[in-house]
C-alpha positions as YAML, in Angstrom:
chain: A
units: angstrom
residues:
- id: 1
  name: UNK
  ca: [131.22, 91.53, 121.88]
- id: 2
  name: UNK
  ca: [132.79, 94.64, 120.80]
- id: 3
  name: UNK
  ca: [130.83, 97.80, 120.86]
- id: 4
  name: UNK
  ca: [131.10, 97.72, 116.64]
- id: 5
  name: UNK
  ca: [129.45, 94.69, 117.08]
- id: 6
  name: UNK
  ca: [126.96, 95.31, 119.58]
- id: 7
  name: UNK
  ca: [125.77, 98.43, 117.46]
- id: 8
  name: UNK
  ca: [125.34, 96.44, 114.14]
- id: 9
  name: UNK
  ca: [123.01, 94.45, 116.45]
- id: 10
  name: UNK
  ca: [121.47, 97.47, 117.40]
- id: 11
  name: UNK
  ca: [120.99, 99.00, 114.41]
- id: 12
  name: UNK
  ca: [119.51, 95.90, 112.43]
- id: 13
  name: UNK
  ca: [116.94, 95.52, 114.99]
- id: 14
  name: UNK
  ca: [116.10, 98.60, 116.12]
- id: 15
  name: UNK
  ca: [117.60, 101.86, 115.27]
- id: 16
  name: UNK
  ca: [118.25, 101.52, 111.91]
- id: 17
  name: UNK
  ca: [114.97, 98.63, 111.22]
- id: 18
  name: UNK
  ca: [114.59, 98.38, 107.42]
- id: 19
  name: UNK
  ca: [111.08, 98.88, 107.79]
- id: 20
  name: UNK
  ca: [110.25, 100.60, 110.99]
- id: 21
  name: UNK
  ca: [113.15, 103.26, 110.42]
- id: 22
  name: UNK
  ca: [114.58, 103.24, 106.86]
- id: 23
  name: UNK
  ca: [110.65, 102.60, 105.73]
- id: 24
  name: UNK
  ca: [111.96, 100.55, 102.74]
- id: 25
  name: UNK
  ca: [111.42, 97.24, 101.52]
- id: 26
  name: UNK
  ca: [107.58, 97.61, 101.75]
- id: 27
  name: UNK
  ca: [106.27, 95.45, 98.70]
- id: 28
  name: UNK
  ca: [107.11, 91.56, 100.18]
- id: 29
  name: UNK
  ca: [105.75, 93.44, 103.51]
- id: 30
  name: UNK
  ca: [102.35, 94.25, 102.30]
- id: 31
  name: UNK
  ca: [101.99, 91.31, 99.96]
- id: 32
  name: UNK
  ca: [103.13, 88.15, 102.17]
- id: 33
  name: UNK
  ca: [101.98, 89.60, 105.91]
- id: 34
  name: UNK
  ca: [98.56, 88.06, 105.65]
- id: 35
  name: UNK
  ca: [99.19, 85.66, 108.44]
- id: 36
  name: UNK
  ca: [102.53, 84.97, 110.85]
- id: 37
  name: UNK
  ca: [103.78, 82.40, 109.45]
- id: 38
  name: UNK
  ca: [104.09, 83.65, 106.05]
- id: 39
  name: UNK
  ca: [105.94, 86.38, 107.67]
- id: 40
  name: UNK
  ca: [108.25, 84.34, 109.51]
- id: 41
  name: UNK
  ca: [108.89, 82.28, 106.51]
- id: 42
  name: UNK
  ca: [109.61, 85.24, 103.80]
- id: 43
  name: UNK
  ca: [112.14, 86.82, 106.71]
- id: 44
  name: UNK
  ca: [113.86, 84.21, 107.35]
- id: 45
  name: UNK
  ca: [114.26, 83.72, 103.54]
- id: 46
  name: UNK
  ca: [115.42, 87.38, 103.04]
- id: 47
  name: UNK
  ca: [117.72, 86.86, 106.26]
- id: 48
  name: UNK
  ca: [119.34, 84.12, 104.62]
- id: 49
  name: UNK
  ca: [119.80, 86.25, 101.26]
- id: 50
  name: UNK
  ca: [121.31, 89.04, 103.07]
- id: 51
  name: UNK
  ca: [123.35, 87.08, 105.01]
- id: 52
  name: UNK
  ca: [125.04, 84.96, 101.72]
- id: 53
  name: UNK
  ca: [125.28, 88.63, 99.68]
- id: 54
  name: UNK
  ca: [127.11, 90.80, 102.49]
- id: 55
  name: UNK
  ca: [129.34, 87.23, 103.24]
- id: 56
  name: UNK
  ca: [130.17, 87.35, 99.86]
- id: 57
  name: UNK
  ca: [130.99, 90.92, 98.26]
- id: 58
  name: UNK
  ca: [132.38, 91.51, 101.44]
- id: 59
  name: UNK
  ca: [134.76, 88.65, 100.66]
- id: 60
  name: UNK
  ca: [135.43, 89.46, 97.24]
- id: 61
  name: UNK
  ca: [135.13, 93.33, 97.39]
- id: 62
  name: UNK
  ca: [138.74, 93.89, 96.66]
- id: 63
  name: UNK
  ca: [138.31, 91.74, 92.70]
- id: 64
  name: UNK
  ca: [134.84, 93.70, 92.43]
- id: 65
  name: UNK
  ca: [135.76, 96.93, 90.16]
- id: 66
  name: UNK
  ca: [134.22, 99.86, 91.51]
- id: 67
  name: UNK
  ca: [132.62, 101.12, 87.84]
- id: 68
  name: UNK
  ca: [130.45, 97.71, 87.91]
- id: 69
  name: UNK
  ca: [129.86, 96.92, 91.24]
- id: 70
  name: UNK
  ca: [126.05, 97.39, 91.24]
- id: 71
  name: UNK
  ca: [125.27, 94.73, 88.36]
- id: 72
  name: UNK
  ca: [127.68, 92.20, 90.60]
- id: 73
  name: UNK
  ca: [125.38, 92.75, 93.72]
- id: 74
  name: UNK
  ca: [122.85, 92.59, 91.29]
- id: 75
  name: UNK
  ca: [123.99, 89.50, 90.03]
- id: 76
  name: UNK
  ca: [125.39, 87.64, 93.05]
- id: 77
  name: UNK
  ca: [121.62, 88.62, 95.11]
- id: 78
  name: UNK
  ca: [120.28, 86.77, 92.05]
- id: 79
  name: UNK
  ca: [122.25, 83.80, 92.42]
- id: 80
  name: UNK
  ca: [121.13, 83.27, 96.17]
- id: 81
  name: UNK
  ca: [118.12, 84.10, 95.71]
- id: 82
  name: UNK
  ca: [117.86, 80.97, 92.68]
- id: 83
  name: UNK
  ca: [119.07, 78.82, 95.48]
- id: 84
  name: UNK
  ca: [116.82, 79.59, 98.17]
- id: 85
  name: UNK
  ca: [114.06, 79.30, 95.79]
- id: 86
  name: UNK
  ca: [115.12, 75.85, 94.91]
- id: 87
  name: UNK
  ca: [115.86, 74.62, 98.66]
- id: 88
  name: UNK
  ca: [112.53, 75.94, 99.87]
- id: 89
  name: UNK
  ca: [110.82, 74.43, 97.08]
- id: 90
  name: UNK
  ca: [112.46, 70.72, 97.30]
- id: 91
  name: UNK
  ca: [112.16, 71.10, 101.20]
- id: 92
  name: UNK
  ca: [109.38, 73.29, 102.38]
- id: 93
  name: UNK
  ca: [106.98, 72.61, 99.40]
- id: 94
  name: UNK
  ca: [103.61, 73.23, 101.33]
- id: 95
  name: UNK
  ca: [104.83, 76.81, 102.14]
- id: 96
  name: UNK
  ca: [106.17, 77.38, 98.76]
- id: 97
  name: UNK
  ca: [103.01, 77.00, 97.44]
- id: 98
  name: UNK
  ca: [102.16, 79.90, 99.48]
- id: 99
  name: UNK
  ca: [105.20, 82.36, 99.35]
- id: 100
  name: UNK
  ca: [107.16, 80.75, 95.94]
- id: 101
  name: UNK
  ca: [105.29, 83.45, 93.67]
- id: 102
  name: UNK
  ca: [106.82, 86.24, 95.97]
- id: 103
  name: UNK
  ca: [110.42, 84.74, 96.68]
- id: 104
  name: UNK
  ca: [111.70, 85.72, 93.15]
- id: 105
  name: UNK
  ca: [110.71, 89.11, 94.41]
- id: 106
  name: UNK
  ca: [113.75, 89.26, 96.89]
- id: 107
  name: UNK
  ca: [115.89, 89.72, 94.35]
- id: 108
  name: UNK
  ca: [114.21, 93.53, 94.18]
- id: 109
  name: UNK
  ca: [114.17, 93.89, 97.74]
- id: 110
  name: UNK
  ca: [116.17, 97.70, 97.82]
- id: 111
  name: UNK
  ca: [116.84, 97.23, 101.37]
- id: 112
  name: UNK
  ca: [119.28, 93.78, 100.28]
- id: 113
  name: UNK
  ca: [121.19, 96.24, 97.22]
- id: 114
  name: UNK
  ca: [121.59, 99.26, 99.54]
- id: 115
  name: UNK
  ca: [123.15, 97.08, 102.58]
- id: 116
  name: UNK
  ca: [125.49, 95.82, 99.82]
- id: 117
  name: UNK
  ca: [126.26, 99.12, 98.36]
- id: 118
  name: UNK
  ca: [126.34, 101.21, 102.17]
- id: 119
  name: UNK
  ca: [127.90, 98.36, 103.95]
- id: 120
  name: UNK
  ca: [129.07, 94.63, 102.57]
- id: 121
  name: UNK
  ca: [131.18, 96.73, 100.03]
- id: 122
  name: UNK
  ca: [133.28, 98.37, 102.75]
- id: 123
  name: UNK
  ca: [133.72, 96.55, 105.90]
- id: 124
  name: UNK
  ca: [135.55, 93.07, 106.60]
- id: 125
  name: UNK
  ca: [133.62, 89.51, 106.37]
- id: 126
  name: UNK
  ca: [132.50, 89.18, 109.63]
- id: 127
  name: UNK
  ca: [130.75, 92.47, 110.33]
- id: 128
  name: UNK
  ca: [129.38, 91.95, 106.53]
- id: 129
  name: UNK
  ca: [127.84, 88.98, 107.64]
- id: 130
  name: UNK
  ca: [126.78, 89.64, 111.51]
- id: 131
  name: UNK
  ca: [125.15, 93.34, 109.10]
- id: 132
  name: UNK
  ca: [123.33, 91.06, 107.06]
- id: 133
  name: UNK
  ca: [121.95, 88.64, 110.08]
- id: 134
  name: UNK
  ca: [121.01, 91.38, 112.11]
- id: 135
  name: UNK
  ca: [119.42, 93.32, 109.45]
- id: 136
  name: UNK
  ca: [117.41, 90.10, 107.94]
- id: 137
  name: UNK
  ca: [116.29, 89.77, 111.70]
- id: 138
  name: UNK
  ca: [115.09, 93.05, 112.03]
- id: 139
  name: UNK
  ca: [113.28, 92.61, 108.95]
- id: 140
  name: UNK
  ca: [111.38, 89.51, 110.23]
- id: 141
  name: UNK
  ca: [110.56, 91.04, 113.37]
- id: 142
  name: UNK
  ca: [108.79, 93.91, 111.09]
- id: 143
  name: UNK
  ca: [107.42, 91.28, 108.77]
- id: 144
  name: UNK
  ca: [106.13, 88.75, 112.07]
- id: 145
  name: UNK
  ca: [104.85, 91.95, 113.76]
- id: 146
  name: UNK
  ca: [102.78, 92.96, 110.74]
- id: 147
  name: UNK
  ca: [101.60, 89.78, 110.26]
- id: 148
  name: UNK
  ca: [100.35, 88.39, 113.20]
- id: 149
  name: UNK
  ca: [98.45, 91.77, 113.92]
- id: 150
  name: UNK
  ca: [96.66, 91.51, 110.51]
- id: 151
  name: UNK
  ca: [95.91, 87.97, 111.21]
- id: 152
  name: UNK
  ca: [94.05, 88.75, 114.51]
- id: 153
  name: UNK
  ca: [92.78, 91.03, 113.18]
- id: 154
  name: UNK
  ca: [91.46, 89.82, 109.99]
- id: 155
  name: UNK
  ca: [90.85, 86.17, 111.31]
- id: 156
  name: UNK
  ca: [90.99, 85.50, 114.85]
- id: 157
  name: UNK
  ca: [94.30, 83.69, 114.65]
- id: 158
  name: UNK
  ca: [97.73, 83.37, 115.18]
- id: 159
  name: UNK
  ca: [100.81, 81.77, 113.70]
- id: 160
  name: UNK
  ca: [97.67, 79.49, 111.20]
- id: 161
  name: UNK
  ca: [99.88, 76.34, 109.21]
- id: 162
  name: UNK
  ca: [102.96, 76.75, 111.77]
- id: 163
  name: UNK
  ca: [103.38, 73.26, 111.01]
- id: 164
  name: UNK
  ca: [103.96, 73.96, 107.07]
- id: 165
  name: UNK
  ca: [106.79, 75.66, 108.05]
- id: 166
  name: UNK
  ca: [108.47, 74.70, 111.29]
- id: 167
  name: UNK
  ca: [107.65, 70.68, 111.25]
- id: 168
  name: UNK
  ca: [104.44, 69.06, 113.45]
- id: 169
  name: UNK
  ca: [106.39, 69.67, 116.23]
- id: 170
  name: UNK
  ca: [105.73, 73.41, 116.27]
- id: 171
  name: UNK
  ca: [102.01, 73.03, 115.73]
- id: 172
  name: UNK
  ca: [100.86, 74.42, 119.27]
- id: 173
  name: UNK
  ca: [101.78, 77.84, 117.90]
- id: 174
  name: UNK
  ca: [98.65, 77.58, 115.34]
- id: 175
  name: UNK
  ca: [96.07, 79.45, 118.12]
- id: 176
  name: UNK
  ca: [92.57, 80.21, 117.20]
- id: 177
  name: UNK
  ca: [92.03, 83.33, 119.86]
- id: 178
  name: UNK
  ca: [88.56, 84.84, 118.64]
- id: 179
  name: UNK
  ca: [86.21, 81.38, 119.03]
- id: 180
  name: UNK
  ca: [83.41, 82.47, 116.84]
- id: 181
  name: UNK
  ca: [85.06, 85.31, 114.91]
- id: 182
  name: UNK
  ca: [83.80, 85.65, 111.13]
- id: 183
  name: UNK
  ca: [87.00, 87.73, 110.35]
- id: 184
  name: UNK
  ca: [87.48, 91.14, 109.00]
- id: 185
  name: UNK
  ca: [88.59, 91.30, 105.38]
- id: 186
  name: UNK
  ca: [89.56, 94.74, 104.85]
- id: 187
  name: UNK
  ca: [92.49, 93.15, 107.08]
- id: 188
  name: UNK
  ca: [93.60, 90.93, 104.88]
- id: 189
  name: UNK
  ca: [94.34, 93.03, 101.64]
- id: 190
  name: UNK
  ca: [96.84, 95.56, 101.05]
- id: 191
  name: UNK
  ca: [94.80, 98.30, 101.98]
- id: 192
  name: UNK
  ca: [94.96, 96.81, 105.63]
- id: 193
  name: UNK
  ca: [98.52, 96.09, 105.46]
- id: 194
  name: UNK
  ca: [98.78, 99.76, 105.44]
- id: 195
  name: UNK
  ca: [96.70, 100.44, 107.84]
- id: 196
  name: UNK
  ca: [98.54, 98.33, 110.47]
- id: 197
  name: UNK
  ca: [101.14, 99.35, 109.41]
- id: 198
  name: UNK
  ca: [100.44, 103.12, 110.27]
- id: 199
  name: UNK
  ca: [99.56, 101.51, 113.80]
- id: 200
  name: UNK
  ca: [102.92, 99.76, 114.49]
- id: 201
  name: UNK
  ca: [105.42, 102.69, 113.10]
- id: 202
  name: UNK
  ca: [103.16, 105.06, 115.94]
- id: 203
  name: UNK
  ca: [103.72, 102.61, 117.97]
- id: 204
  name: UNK
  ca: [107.60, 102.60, 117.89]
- id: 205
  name: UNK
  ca: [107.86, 106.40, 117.31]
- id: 206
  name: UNK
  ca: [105.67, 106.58, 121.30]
- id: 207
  name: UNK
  ca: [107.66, 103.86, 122.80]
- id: 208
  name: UNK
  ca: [111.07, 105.56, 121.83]
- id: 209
  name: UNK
  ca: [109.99, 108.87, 122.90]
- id: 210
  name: UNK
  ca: [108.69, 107.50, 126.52]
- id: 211
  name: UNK
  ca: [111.96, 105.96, 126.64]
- id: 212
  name: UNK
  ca: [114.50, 108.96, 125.65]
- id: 213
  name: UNK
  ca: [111.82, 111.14, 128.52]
- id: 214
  name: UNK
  ca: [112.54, 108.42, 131.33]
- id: 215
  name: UNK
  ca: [116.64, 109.33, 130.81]
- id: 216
  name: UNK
  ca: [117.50, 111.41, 133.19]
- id: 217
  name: UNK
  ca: [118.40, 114.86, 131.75]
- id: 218
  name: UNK
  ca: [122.25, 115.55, 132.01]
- id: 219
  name: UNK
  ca: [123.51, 118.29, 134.25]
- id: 220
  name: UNK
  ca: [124.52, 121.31, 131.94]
- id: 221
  name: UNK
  ca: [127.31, 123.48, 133.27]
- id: 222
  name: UNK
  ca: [127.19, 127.04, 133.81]
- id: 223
  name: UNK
  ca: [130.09, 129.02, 132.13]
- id: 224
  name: UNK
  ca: [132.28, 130.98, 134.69]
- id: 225
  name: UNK
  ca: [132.53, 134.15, 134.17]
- id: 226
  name: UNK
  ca: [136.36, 135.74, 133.87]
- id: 227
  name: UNK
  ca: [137.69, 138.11, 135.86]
- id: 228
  name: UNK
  ca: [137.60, 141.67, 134.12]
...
């Protein structure tokens, strides 16, 4: 992998994080994080979004006149957006009862438009694509992260109606880990979405300083005087 590569990884799931850096893209966070699995499943949407949007302006970004180019991102989000609506509805139906009100929404996620605007619109097909994966990934890590720590905290669970999503097959992940828990609500509304929230960016902003303190410090050199 080149190293233009390996920092689009980078960036999409760390350094530049859509939520934990860029803070954007809030709204699906807060409204679908009530449990895992309804963040793994509206990340995974949004990856596949991203991924079809960058793919395509990226592709087409030479026909795409400069003076309309927002109402094409606009409209070409819009379009793949219609389609993952439909495919999650024909073939995940149980979860789209769930997450179908909020899937729509995508199509206002900032964080797709500006990666189409900052990056899609100005770099070849393949890093447009790889830009979108990593960046959708990143996003589900956030949206996973925020979810199963308001659903432990809230209920005493983790990863509840796995098998709505991933198949029977995946349903050891549903884990009750509080046995007698009678769940906190504030955990499960918006309010607590914040709250967590507030945890997890303190989180990253400690663990990134503890890890730029264990570098070592880099010899400075001492300027040599000149001869008068």
């Amino acid at each position: 992998m080149t190293p233009e590569y390996r920092k689009i990884v980078r960036d999409g799931l760390w350094d530049n994080n859509m939520v934990f850096s860029q803070n954007i893209a809030l709204c699906p966070l807060l409204a679908v994080t009530g449990t895992a699995t309804n963040g793994l499943g509206m990340g995974l949407a949004t990856t596949a979004v991203l991924a079809a949007t960058n793919g395509l302006i990226a592709f087409g970004r030479v026909a795409i006149p400069p003076e309309i180019r927002i109402p094409v991102f606009v409209l070409l989000i819009a379009l793949v957006v219609t389609l993952v609506d439909m495919v999650m509805n024909a073939w995940l139906h149980e979860l789209y009862k769930v997450l179908g009100l909020f899937i729509p929404l995508i199509v206002t996620n900032c964080g797709i438009l500006g990666r189409a605007e900052s990056f899609a619109f100005r770099q070849a097909p393949a890093a447009a694509v790889l830009d979108g994966v990593m960046m959708g990934l990143g996003f589900t890590l956030a949206l996973v992260a925020l979810g199963a720590a308001r659903e432990i905290a809230g209920a005493g669970t983790l990863f509840a109606n796995a098998a709505l999503l991933l198949g029977e097959g995946f349903s050891f992940l549903e884990v009750k880990l509080i046995n007698g828990y009678r769940g906190f609500l504030l955990m499960a509304l918006p309010p607590g979405g914040f709250i967590m929230l507030g945890f997890l960016l303190a989180g990253k902003r400690l663990l990134e300083r503890r890890l730029q303190s264990a570098v070592p410090a880099q010899p400075t050199l001492t300027p040599v005087e000149e001869a008068p």
